[in-house]
MDAnalysis code that builds the backbone (N, CA, C; Angstrom):
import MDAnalysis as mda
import numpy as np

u = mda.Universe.empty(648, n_residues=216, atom_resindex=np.repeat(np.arange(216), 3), trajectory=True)
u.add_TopologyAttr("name", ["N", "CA", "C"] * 216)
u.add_TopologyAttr("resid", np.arange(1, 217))
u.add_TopologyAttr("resname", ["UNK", "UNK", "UNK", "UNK", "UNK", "UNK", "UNK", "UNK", "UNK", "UNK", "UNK", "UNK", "UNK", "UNK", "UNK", "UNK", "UNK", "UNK", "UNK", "UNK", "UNK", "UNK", "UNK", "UNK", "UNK", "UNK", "UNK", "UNK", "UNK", "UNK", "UNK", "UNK", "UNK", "UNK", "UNK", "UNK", "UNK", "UNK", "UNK", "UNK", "UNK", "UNK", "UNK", "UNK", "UNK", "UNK", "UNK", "UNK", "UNK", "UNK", "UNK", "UNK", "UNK", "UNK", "UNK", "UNK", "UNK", "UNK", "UNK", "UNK", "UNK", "UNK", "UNK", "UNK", "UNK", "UNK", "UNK", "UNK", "UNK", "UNK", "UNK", "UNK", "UNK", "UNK", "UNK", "UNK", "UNK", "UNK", "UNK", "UNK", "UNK", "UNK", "UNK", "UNK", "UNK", "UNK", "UNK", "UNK", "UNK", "UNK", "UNK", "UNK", "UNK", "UNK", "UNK", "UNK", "UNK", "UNK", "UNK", "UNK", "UNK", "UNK", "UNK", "UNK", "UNK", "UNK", "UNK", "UNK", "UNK", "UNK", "UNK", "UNK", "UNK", "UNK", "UNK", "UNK", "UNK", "UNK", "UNK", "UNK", "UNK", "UNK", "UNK", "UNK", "UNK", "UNK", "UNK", "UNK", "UNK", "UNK", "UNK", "UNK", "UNK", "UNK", "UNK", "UNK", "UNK", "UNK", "UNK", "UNK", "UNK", "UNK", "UNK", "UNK", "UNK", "UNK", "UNK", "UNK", "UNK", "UNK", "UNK", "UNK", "UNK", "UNK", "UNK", "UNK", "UNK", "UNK", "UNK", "UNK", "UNK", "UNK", "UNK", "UNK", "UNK", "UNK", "UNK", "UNK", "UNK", "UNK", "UNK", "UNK", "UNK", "UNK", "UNK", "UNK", "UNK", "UNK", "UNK", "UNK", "UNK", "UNK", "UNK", "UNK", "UNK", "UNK", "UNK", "UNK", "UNK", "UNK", "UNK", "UNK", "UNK", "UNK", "UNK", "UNK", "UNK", "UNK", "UNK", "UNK", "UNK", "UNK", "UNK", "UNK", "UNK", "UNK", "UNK", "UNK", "UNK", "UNK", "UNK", "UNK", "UNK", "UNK", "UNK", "UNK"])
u.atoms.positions = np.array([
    [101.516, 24.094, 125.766],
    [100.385, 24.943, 125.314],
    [99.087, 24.158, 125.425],
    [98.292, 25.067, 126.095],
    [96.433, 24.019, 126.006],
    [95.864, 23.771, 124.730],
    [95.115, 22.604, 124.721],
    [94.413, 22.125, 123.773],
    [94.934, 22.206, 122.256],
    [96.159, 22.017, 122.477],
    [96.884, 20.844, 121.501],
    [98.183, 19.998, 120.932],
    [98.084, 19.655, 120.178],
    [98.716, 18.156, 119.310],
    [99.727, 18.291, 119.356],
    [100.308, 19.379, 118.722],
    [101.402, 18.886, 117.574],
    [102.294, 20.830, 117.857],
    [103.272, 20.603, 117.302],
    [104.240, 22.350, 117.261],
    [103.407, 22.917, 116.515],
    [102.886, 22.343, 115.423],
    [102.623, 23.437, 114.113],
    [101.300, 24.110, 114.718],
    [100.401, 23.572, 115.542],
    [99.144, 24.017, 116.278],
    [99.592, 24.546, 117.503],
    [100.176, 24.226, 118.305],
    [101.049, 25.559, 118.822],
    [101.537, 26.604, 118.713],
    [102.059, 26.300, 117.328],
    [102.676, 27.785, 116.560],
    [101.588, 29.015, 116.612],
    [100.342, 28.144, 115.714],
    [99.397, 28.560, 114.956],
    [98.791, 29.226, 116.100],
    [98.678, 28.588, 117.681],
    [97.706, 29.212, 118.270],
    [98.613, 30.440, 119.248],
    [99.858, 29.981, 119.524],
    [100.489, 31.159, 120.249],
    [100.795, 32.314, 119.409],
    [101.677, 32.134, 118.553],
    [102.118, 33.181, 117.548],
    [100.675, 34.467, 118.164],
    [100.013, 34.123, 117.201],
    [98.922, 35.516, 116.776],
    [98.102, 35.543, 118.395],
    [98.414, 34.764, 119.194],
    [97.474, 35.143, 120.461],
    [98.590, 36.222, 121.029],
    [99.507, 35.766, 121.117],
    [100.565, 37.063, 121.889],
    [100.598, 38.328, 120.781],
    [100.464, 38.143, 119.869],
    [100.143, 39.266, 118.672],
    [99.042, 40.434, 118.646],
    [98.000, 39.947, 119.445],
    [96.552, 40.170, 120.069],
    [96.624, 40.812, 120.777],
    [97.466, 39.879, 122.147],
    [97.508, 40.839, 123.541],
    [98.264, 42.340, 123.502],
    [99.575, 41.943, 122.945],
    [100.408, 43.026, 122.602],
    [99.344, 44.008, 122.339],
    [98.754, 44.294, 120.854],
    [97.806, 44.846, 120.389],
    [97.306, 46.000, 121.603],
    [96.978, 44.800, 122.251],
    [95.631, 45.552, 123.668],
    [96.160, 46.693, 124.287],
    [98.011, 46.166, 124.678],
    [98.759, 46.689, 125.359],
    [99.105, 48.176, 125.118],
    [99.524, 47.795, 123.505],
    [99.745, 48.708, 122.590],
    [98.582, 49.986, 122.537],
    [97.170, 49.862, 122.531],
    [96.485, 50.806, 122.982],
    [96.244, 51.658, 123.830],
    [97.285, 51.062, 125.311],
    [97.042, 51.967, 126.585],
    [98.293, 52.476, 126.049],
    [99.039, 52.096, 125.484],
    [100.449, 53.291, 125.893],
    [100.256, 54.545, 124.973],
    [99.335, 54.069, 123.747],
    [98.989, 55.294, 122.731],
    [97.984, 56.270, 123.935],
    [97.222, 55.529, 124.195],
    [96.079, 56.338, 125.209],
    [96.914, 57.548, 126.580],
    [98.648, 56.534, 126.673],
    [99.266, 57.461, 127.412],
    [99.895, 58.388, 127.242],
    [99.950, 58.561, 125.794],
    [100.837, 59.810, 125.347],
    [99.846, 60.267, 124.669],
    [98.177, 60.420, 124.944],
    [97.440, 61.291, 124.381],
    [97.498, 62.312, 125.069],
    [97.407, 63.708, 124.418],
    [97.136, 65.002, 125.354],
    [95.993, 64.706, 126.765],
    [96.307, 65.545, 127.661],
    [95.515, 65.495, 128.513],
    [93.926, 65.317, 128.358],
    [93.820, 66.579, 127.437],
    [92.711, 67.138, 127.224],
    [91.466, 66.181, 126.493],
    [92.361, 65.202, 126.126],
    [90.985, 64.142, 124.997],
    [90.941, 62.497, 125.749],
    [91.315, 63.338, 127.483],
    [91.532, 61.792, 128.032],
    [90.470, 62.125, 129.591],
    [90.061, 60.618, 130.141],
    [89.110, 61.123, 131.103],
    [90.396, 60.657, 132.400],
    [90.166, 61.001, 133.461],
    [91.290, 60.939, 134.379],
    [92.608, 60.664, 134.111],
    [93.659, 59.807, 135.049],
    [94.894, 59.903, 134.365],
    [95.041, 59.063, 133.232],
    [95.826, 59.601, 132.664],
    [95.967, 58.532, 131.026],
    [96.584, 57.471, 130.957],
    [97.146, 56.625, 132.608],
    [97.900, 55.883, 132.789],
    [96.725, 54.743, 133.106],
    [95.487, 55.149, 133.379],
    [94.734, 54.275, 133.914],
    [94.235, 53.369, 132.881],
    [93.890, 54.104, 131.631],
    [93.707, 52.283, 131.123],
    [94.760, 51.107, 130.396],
    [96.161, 51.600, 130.638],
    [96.916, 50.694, 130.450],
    [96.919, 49.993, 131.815],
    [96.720, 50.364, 133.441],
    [96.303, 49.691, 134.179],
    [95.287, 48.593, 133.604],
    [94.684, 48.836, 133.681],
    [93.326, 48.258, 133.484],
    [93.249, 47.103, 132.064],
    [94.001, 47.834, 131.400],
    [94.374, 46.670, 130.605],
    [95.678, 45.232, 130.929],
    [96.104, 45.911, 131.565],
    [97.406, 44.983, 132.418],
    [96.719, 44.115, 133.273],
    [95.575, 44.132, 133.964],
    [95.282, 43.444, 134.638],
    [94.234, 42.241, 134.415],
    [93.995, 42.462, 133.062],
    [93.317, 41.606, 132.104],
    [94.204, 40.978, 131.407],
    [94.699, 41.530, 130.684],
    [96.378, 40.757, 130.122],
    [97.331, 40.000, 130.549],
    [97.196, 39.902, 131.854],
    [98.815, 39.590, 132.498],
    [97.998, 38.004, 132.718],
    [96.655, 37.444, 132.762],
    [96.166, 36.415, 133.030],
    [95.985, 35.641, 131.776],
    [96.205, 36.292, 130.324],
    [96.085, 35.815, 129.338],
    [97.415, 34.935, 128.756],
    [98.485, 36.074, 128.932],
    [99.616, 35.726, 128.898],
    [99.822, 34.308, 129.201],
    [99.947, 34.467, 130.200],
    [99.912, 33.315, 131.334],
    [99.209, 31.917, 130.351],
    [97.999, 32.209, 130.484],
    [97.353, 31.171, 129.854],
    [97.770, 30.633, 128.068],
    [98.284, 32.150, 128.015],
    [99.093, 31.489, 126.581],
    [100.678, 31.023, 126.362],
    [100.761, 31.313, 127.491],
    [102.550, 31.043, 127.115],
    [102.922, 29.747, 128.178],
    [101.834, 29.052, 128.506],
    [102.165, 28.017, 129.851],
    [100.464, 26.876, 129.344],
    [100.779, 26.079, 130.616],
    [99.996, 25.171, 130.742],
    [98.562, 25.501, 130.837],
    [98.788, 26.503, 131.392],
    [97.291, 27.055, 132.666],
    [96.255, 26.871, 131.150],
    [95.447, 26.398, 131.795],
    [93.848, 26.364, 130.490],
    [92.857, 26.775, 131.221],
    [92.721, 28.026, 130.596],
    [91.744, 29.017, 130.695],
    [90.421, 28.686, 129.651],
    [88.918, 28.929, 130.175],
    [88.186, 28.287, 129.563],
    [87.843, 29.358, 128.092],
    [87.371, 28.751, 127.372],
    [87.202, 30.480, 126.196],
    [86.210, 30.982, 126.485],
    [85.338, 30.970, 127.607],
    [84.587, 31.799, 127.723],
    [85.411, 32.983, 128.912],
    [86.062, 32.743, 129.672],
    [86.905, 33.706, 130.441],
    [87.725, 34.519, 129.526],
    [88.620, 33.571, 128.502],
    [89.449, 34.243, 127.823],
    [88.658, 35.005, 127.254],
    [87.597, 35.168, 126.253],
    [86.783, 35.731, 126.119],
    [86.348, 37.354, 126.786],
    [86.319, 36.710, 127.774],
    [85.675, 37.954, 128.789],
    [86.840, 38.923, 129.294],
    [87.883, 38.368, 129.381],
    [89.475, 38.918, 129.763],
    [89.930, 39.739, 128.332],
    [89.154, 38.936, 127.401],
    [90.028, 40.178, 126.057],
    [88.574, 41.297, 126.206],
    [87.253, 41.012, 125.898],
    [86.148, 42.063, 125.430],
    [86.494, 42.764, 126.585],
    [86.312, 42.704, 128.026],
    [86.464, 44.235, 128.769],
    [87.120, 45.010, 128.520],
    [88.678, 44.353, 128.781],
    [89.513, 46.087, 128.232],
    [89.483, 46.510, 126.670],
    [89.063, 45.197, 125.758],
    [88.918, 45.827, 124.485],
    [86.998, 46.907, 124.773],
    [86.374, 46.445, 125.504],
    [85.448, 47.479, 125.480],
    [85.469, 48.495, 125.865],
    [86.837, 48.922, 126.908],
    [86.910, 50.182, 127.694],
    [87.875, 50.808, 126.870],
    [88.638, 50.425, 126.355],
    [89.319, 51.092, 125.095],
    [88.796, 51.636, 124.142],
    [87.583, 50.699, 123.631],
    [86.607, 51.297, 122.332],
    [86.082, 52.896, 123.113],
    [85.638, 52.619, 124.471],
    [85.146, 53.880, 125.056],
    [86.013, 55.639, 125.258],
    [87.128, 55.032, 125.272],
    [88.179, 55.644, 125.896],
    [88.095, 56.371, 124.143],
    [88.414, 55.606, 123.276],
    [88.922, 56.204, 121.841],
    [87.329, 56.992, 121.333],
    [86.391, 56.784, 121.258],
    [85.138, 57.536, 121.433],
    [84.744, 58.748, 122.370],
    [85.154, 58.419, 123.414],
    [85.209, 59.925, 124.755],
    [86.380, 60.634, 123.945],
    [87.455, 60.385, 123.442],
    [88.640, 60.896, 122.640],
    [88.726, 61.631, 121.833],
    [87.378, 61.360, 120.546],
    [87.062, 61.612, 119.525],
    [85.938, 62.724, 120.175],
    [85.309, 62.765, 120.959],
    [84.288, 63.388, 121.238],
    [85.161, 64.449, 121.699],
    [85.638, 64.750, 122.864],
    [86.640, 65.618, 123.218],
    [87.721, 66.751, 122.101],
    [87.817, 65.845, 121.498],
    [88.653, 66.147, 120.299],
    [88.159, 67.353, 119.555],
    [86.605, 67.096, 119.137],
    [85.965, 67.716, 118.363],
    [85.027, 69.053, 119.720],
    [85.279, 68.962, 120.979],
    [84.595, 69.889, 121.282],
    [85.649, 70.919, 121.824],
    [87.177, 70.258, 121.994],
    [88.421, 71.142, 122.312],
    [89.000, 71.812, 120.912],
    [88.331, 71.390, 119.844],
    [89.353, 71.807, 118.475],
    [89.228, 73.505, 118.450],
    [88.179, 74.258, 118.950],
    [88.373, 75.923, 118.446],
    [89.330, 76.780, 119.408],
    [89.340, 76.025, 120.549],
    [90.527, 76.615, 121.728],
    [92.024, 75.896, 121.172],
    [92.323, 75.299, 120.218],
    [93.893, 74.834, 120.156],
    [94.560, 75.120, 118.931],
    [94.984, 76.037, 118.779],
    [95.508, 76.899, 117.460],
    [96.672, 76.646, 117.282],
    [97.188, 75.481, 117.527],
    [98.388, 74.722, 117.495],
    [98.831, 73.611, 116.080],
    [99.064, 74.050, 115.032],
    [98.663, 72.837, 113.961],
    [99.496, 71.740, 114.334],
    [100.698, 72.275, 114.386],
    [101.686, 70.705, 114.738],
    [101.131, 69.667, 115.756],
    [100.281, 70.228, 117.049],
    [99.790, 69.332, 118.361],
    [98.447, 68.978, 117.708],
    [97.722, 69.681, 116.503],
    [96.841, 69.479, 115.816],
    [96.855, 67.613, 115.441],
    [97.790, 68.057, 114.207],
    [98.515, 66.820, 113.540],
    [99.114, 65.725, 114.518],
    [99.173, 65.945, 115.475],
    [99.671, 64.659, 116.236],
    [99.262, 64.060, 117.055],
    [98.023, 64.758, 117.714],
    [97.135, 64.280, 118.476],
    [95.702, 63.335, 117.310],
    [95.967, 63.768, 115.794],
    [95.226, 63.363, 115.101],
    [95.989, 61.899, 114.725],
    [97.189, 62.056, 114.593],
    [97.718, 60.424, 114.084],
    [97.612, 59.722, 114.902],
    [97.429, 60.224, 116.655],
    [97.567, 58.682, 118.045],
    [96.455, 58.479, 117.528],
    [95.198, 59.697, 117.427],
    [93.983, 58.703, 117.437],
    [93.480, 58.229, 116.266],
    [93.898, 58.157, 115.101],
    [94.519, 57.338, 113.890],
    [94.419, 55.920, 114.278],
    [95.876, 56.136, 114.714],
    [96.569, 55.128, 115.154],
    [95.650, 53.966, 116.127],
    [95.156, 54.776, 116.978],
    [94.199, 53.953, 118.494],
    [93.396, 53.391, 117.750],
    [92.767, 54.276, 117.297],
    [91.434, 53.484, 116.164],
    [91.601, 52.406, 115.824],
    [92.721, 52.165, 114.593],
    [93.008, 51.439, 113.732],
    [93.328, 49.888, 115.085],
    [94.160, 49.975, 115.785],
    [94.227, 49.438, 116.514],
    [92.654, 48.696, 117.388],
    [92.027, 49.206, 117.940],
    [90.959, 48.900, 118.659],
    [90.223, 47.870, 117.644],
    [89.876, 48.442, 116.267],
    [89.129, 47.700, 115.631],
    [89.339, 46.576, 114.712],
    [91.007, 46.342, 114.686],
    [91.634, 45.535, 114.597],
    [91.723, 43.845, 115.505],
    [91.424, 44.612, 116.896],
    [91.444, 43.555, 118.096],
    [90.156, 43.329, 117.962],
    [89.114, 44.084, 117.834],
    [87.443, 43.737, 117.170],
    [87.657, 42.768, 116.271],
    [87.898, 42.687, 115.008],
    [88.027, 42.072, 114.085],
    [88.408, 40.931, 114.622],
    [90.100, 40.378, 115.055],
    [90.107, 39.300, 115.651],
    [89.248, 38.588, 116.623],
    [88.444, 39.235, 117.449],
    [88.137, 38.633, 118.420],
    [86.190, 38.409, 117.663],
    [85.966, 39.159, 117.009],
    [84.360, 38.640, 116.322],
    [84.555, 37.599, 115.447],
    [85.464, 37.796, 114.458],
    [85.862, 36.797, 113.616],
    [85.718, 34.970, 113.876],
    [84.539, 34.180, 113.670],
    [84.405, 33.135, 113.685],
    [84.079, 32.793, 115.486],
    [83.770, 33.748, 116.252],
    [83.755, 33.435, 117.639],
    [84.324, 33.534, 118.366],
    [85.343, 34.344, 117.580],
    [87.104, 33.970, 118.339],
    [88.270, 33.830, 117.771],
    [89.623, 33.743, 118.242],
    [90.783, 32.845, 117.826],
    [90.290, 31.150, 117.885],
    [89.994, 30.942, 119.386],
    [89.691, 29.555, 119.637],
    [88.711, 28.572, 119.038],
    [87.604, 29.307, 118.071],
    [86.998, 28.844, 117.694],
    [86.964, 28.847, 116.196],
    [88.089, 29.658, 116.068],
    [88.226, 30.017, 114.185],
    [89.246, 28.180, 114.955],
    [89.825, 28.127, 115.401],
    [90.825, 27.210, 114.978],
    [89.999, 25.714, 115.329],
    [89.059, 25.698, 116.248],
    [88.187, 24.287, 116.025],
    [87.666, 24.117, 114.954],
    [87.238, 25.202, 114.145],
    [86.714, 25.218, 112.940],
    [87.228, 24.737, 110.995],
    [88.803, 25.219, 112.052],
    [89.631, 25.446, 110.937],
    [89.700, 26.265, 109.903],
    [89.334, 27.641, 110.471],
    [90.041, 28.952, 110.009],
    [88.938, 28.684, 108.603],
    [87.793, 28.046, 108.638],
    [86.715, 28.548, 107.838],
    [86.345, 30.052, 107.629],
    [85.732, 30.554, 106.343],
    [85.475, 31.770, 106.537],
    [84.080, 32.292, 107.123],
    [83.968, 33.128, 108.391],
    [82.935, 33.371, 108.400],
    [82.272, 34.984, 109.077],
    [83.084, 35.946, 109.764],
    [82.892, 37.419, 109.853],
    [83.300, 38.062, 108.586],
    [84.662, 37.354, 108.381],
    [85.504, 38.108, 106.752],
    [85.853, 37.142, 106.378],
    [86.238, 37.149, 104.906],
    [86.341, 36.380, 104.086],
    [88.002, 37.161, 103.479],
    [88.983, 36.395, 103.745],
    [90.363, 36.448, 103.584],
    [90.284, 36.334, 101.902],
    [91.479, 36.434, 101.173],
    [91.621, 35.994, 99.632],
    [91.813, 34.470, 99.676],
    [93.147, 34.296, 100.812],
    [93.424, 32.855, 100.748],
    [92.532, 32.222, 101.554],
    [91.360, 32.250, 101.905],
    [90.164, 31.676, 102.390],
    [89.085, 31.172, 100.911],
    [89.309, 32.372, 100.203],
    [88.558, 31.731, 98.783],
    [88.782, 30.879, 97.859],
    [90.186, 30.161, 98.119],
    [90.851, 29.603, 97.547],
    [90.664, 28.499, 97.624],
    [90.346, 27.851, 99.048],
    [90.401, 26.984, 99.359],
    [91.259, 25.965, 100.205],
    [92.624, 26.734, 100.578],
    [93.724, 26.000, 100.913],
    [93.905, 26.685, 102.479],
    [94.395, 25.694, 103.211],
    [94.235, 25.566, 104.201],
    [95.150, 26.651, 105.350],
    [94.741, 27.844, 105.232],
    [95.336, 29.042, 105.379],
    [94.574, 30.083, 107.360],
    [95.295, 30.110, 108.097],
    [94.766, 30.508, 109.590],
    [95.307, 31.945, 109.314],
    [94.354, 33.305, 109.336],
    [94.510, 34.401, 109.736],
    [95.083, 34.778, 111.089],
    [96.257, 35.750, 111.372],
    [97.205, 35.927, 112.294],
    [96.447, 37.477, 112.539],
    [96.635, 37.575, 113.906],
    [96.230, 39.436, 114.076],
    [96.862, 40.170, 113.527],
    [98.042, 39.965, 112.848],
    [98.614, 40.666, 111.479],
    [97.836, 41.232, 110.394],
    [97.137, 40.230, 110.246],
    [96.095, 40.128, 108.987],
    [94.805, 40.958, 109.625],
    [94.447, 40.666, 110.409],
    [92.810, 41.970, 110.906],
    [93.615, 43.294, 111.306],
    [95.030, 43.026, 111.808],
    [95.560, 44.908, 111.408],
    [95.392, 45.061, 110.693],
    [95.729, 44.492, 109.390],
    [95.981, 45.151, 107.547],
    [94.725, 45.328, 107.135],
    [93.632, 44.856, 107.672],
    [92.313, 44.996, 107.130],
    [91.659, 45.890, 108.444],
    [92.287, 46.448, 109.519],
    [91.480, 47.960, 109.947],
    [92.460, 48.703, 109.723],
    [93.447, 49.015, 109.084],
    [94.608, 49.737, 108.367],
    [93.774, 50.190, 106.812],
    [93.509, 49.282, 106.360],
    [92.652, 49.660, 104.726],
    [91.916, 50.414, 105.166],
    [91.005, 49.704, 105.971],
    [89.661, 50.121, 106.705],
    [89.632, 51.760, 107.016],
    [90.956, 52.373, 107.648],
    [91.021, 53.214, 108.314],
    [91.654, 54.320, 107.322],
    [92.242, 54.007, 106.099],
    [92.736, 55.352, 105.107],
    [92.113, 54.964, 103.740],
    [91.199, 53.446, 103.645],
    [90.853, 53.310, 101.845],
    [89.313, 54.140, 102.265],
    [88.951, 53.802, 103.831],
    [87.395, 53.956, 104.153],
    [86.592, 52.655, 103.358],
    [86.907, 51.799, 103.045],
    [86.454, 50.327, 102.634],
    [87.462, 49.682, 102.541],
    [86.564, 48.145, 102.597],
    [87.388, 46.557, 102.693],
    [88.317, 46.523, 101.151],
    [89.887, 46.554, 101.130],
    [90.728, 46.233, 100.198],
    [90.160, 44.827, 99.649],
    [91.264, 43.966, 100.082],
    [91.109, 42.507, 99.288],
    [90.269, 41.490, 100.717],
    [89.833, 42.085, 101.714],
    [89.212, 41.198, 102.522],
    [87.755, 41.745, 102.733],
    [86.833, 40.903, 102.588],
    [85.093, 41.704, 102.317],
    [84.412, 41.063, 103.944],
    [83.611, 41.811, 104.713],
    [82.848, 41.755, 105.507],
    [81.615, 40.492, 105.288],
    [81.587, 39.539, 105.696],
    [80.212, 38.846, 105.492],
    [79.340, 38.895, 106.433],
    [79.138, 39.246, 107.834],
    [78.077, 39.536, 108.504],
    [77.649, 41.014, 108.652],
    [76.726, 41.006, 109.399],
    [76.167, 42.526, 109.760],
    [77.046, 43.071, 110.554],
    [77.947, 42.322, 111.683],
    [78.297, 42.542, 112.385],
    [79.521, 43.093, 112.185],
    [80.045, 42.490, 111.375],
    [81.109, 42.653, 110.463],
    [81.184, 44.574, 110.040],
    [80.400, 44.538, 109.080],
    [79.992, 45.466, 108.421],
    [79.791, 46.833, 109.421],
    [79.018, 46.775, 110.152],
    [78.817, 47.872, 111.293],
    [79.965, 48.287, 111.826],
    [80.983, 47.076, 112.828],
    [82.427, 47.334, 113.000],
    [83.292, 48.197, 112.198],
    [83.149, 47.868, 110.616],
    [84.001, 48.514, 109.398],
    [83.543, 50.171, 109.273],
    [82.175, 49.916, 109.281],
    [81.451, 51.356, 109.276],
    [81.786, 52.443, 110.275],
    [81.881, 51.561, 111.299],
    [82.312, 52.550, 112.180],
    [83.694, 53.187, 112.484],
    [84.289, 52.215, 112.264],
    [86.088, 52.370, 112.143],
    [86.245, 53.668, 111.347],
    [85.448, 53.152, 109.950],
    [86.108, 54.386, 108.606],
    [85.246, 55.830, 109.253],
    [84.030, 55.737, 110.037],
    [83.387, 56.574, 110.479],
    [84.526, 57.802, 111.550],
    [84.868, 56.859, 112.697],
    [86.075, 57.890, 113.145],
    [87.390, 57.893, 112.651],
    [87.439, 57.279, 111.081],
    [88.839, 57.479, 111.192],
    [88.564, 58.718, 110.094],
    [87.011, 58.974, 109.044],
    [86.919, 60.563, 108.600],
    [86.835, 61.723, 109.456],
    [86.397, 61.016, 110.732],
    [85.707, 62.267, 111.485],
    [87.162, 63.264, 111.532],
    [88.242, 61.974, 112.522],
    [89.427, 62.689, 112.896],
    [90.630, 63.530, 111.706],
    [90.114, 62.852, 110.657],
    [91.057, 63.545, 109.831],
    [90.137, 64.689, 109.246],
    [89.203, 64.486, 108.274],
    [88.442, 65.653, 108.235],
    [88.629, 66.858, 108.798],
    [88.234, 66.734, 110.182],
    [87.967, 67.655, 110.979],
    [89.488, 68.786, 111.737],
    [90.535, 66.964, 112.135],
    [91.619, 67.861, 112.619],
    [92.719, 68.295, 110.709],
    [92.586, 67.929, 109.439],
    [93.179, 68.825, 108.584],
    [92.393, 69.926, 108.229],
    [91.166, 70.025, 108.177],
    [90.786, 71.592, 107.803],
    [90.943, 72.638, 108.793],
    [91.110, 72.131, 110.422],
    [91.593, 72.866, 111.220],
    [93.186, 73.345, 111.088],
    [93.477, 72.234, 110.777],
    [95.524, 72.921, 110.664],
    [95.558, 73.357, 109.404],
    [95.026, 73.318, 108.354],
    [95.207, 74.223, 107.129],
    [94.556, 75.460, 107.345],
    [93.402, 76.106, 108.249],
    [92.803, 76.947, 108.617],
    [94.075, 77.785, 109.010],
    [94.912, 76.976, 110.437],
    [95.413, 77.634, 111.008],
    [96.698, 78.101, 110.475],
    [97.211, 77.333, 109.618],
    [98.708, 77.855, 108.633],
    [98.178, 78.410, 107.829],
    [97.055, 78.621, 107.133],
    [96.216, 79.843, 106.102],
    [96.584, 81.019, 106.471],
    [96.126, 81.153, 107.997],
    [95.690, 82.008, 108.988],
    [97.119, 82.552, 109.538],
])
């Protein structure tokens, strides 16, 4: 493994980097079993597109190859930026197809992928703003500085896993605010805002439609 010592910093840096990518992965296949209708060409294309950013990360994480962090960098933000787009064109779609689909069950399930996508996307946000990075939370030593963890306040010498920025765009996405982990930048904060932003829009909007329609 690049740039370092010892197993336990190996652990620390592979574990949650393949945890990450997965993540990414994990977004095109939700994006592929979205209905047609809330997707822009085929729905297979941005798990392409994410595969071809991924498959070089891998690599760089599960082998020798040392990739610089500004590539790695640039290899996670694209497809995490075309994803953020994809789940926004989604949401937009969503809300201008909802009076033609009188379907509650396809209602409800096209509302949990993009639940689900959400929670996901801004999750891989979280990891990847967080301190500069993976690579740079760990030169740092997992100091606190986008969010502030519990076991970060403590004091003891504790590295956040992409486990941990799921569970905090998971809160994010059904409390609509930070549980036990608080935002300390702007940047931070805007990310969170926006998360809980489409994760009311989609529920809001797609349950008063399926209670409309079983009313009805």
């Amino acid at each position: 493994m690049h740039h370092t010592a010892s197993n336990d910093d190996t652990e620390e840096a592979v574990v949650p980097g393949v945890s990450a990518l997965i993540g990414i992965l994990l977004t095109g296949l939700l994006y592929l079993v979205l209905p047609a209708n809330l997707t822009i060409g085929p729905n297979w294309l941005l798990l392409i597109v994410e595969g071809v950013f991924v498959v070089p990360l891998f690599i760089d994480v599960l082998t020798t190859w040392n990739l610089s962090h500004t590539v790695r960098r640039m290899l996670v933000l694209v497809p995490l930026g075309v994803s953020t787009l994809a789940l926004i064109v989604g949401v937009a779609l969503l809300i201008l197809t909802l009076p033609t689909d009188t379907h509650a069950t396809n209602l409800l399930r096209t509302g949990a992928l993009l639940w689900a996508f959400n929670i996901l996307v801004f999750a891989l946000w979280y990891w990847e703003v967080d301190g500069g990075g993976p690579w740079k939370r760990h030169l740092a030593g997992h100091r606190a500085a986008d969010f502030l963890f519990p076991q970060q306040a403590t004091g003891e010498h504790w590295a956040p896993h992409f486990l941990d920025y799921l569970f905090v765009a998971f809160t994010g996405a059904t409390a609509l605010s930070p549980a036990d982990t608080y935002p300390l930048t702007r940047l931070a904060k805007m990310l969170m805002m926006c998360e809980a932003l489409l994760s009311l829009t989609v529920a809001a909007i797609l349950i008063a439609r399926a209670v409309n329609i079983l009313g009805g």
